[in-house]
N, C-alpha and C positions, 0 to 999 in steps of 0.2 A: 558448436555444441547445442544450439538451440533446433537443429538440423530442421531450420524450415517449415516448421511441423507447429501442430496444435496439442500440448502439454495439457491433462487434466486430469487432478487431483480435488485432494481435502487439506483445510487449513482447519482446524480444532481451533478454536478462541473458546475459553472459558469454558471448555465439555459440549460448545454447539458446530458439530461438523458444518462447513462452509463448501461449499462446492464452486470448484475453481476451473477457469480454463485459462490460459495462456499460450498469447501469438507468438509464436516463434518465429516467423516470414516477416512480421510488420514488424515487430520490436524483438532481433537477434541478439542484439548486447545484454540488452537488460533480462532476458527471459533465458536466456546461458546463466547467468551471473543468476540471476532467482534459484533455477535450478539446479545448479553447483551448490548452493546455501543451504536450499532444502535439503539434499542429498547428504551431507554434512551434518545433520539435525544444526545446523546454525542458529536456527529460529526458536527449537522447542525451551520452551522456561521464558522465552524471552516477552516483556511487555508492552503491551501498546499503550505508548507513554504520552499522547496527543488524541483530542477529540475536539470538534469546533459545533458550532451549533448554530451560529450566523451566519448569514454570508454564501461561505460555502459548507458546505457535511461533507464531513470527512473522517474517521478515524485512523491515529498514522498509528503504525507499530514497526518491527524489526530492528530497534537500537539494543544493544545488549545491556549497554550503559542506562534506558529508561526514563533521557531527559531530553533525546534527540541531539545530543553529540555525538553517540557513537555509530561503527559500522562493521565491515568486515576485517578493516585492516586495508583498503585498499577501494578507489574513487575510478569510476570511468565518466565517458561521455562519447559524443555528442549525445543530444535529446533527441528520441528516436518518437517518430508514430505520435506525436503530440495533435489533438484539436484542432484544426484549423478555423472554425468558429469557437475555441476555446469554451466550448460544452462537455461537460464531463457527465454522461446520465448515469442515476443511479445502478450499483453494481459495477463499478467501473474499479480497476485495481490498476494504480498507476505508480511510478516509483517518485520517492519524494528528492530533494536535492536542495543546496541553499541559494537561496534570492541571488542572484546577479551570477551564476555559475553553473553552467549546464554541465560542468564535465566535472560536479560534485555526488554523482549519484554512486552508491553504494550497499545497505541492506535495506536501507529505509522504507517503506512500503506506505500508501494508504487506500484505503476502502472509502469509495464514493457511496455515500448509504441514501442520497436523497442528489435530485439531478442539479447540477452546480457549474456554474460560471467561473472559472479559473481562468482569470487573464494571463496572455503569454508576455514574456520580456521582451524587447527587441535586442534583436540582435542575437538572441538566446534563445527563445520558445516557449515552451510551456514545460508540462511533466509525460514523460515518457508511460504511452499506455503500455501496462504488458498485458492484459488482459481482462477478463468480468467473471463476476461470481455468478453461480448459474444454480444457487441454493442457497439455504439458511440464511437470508437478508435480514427476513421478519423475524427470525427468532435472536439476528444480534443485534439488532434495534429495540425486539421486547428487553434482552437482559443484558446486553451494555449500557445501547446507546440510550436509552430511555432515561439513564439514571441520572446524565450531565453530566455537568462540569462542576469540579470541585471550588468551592466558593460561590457558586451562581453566577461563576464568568460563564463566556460564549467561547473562549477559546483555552486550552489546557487541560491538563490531566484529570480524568475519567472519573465520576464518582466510586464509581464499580471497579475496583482494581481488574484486571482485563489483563489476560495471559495465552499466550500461542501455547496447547500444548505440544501440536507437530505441523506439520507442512511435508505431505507428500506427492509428489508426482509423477506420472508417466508417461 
């Protein structure tokens, strides 16, 4: 489904068109499985319910659920296309999955907004590239990511409520 090919679209966060491309040939599983989801408006309404501001940048979105439990109803894997120096430079759009389980991946998505060190697991790997945003970085840094974390943590939910309205691709 992901036919090999270079897939690219807009994802909408919060009214700021994001300009997307997605590898089809490096990361076939997961960029099928993105673009079944999109095609589905799966994503639209849905919140990017994670932002980190230490460490590594990241803002994660695609849980329908909003607390990073939820998904589409359904987990693949292996870790496809992951780092091999475990560098994620900014604009990097990789899927998310939980600690110690590579074949937990599902809607979950996150946006590398600034270039970041993501250690892989052994035995497991890292997060599966599906591809880089090739538009609107600075504008979701001016009116998301700028705003924090709610409490003045480093890691958790977005001061700026932050919403997908659609996810198209071609």
């Amino acid at each position: 489904a992901a036919e090999d090919r270079t897939w690219t679209g807009e994802l909408v966060i919060n009214g700021i068109p994001i300009g997307v491309e997605l590898d089809g040939k490096a990361a076939p599983q997961a960029v099928a499985s993105t673009v079944y989801l999109a095609d589905k408006g799966f994503y639209d309404g849905v919140n990017c319910h994670r932002l980190t501001t230490e460490g590594i940048f990241v803002l994660q979105c695609g849980d329908p659920n909003g607390d990073g439990t939820g998904g589409p109803g359904y987990f693949y894997g292996p870790i496809e296309n992951d780092p091999a120096d475990e560098m994620y430079p900014a604009g990097t759009l990789a899927m998310a999955r939980r600690g110690g389980d590579g074949n937990s991946i599902g809607s979950q998505f996150f946006i590398v907004y600034k270039d970041s060190r993501i250690p892989s697991e052994a035995g497991i790997g890292g997060y599966t590239v599906i591809g880089r945003i090739t538009s609107g970085l600075p504008e979701l840094e001016a009116g998301v990511i700028s705003g924090g974390v709610e409490g003045g943590s480093t890691d958790g939910k977005p001061v700026v409520t932050t919403v997908i309205g659609s996810f198209t691709l071609q």
